[in-house]
C-alpha positions as a printed Julia matrix, in Angstrom:
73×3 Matrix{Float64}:
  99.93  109.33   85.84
 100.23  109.34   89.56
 103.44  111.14   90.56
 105.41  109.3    93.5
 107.29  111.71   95.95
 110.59  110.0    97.23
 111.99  110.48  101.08
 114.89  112.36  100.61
 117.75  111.07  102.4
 118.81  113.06  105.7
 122.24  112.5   105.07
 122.08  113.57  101.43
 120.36  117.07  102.44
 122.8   117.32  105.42
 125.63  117.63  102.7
 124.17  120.34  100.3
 123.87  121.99  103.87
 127.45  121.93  104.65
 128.6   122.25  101.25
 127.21  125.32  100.28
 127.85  126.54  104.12
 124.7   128.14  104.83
 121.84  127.99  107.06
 118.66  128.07  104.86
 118.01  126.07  101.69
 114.72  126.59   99.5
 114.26  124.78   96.46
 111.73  123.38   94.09
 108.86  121.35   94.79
 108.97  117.45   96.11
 105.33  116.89   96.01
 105.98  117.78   99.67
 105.98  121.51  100.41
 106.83  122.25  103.93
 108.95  124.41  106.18
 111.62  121.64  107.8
 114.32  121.75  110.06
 117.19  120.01  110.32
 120.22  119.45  112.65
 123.13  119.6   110.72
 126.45  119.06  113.08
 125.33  120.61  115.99
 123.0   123.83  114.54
 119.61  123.86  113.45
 119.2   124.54  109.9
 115.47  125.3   107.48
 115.06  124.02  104.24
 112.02  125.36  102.75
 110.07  123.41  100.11
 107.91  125.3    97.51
 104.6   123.72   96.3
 104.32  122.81   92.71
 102.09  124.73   89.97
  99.9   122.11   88.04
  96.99  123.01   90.24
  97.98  126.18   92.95
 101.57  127.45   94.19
 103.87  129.25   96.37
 105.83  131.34   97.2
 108.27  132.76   99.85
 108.17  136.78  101.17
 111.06  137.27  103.04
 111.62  139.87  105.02
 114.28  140.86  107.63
 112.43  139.32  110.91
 110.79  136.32  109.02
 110.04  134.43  106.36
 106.34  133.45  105.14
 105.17  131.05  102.55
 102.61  132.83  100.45
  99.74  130.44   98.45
  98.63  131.22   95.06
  95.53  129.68   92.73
């Protein structure tokens, strides 16, 4: 079965932004792993997209001066 990834909405992601009042989000996989950026009322903000793990994955190393997305298999 051929899995369909879905746009996600820019005003939808805007609002997780401002309501849990922080700068970076990383979450799960959307088929779409990625580093993106948005601008969220005025400041730029990251949202960081893992890759999923039928096939390889990801993950993030963080350290104080960056942050580095790290693939696996």
């Amino acid at each position: 079965m051929a899995v369909r990834a879905l746009p996600l909405n820019a005003a939808a992601v805007a609002a997780r932004f401002r309501h849990a009042g922080c700068d970076l989000m990383i979450h799960g996989h959307t088929h779409r792993p990625a580093r993106h950026q948005h601008l969220v009322d005025g400041t730029m903000r990251e949202r960081w997209v893992l890759a999923d793990w039928h096939d390889s994955g990801s993950y993030l190393r963080v350290t104080a001066n960056a942050i580095a997305e790290i693939r696996i298999g």
